[in-house]
PLY file of the C-alpha trace (Angstrom):
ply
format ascii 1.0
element vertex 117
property float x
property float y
property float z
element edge 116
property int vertex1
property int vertex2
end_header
0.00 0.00 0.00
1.89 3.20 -0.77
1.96 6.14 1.55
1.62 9.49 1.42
-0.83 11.66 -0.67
-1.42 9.11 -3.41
-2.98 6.53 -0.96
-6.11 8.33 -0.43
-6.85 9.23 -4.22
-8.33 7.24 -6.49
-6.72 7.17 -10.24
-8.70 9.22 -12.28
-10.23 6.47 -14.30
-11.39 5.51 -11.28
-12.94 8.59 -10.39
-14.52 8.89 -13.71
-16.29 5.95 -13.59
-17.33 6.34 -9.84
-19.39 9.35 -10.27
-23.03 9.24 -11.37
-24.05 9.83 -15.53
-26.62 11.10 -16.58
-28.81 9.08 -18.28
-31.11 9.88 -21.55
-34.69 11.13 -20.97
-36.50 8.76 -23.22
-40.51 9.29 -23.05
-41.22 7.02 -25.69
-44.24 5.41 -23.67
-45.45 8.25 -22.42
-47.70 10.84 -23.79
-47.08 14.38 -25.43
-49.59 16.74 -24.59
-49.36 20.32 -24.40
-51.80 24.11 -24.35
-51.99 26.74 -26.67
-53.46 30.01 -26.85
-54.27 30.89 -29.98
-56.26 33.41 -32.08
-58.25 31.79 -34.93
-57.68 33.88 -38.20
-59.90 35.29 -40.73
-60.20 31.85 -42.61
-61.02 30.03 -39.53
-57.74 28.47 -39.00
-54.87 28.30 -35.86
-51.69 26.52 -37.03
-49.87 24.03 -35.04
-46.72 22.19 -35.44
-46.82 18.69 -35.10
-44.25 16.30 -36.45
-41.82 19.17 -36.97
-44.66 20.41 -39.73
-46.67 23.82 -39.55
-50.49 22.40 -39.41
-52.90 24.53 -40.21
-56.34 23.29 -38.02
-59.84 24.18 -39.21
-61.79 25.59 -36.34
-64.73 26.92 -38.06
-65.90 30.23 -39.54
-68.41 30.93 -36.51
-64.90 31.60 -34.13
-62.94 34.14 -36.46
-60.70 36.35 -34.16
-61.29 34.88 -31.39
-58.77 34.07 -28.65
-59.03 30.09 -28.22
-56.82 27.44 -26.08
-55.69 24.06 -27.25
-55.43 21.35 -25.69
-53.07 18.79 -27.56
-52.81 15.19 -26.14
-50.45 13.45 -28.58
-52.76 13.42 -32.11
-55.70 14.97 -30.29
-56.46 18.49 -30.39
-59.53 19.66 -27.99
-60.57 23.52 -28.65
-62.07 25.52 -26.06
-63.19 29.01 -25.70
-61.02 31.35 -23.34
-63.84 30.79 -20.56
-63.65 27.06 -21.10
-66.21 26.00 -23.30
-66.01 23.17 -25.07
-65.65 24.13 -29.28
-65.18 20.72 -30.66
-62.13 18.04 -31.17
-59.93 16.57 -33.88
-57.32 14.31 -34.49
-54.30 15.41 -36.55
-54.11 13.43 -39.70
-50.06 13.60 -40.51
-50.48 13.23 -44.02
-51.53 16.39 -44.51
-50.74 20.32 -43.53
-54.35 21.60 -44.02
-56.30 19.79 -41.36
-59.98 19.65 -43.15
-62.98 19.83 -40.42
-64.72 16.34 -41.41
-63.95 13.22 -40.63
-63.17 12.82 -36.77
-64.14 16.84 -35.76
-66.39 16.45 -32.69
-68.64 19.86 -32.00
-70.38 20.91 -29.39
-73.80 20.70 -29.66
-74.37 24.61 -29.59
-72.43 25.29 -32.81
-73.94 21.93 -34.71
-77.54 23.33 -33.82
-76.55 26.85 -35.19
-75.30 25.33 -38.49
-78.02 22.80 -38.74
-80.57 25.45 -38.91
0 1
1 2
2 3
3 4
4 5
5 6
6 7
7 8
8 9
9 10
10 11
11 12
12 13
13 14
14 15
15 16
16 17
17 18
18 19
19 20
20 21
21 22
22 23
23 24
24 25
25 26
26 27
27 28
28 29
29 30
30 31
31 32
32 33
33 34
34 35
35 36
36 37
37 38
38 39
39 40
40 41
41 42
42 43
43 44
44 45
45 46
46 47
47 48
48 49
49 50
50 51
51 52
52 53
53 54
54 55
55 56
56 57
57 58
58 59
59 60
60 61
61 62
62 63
63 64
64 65
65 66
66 67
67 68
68 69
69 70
70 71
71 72
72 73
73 74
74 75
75 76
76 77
77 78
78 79
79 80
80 81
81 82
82 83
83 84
84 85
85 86
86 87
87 88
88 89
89 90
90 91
91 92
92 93
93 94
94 95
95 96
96 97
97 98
98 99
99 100
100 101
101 102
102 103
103 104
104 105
105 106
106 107
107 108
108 109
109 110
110 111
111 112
112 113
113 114
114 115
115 116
């Protein structure tokens, strides 16, 4: 065993491998949600990017410049009014940029009664 200074020290490969590494943050299995606050433009639209691609979300004529939220839960996108009321749902197709309101937009019943009549 030597003596002196050098018998408390470790090498420094030692060291190295002694302290603690961080480790990747992989959240594969978990889900990716996020809120926006938006303003829907004169077409009726808010944009969103998903997949690293600008999408552009039909919201519907009846909310032009209006201040809405979004609530995104991985492919799901839930709009709501600033006070909380429920404007519809859609899923994000990610074939395409302009996201059509059709197939898989859930209303409220409010705005599908307005448009019905």
């Amino acid at each position: 065993m030597p003596d002196g200074p050098l018998a408390r020290h470790n090498t420094p490969s030692v060291a190295y491998d002694a302290r603690a590494k961080a480790q990747p943050h992989t959240l594969i299995n978990q889900p990716h949600w996020r809120i926006r606050t938006d303003t829907v433009d004169k077409r009726g639209h808010v944009t969103l990017r998903y997949l690293g691609t600008l999408r552009h979300l039909n919201v519907g004529w009846a909310y032009r410049a209006q201040v809405i939220r979004l609530y995104v839960l991985d492919d799901i996108v839930t709009f709501t009014t600033q006070d909380g009321e429920f404007i519809g749902e859609t899923k994000i197709d990610p074939d395409r940029d302009y996201q059509p309101k059709g197939h898989g937009f859930r209303q409220s019943a409010q705005v599908q009664l307005f448009t019905m009549t």
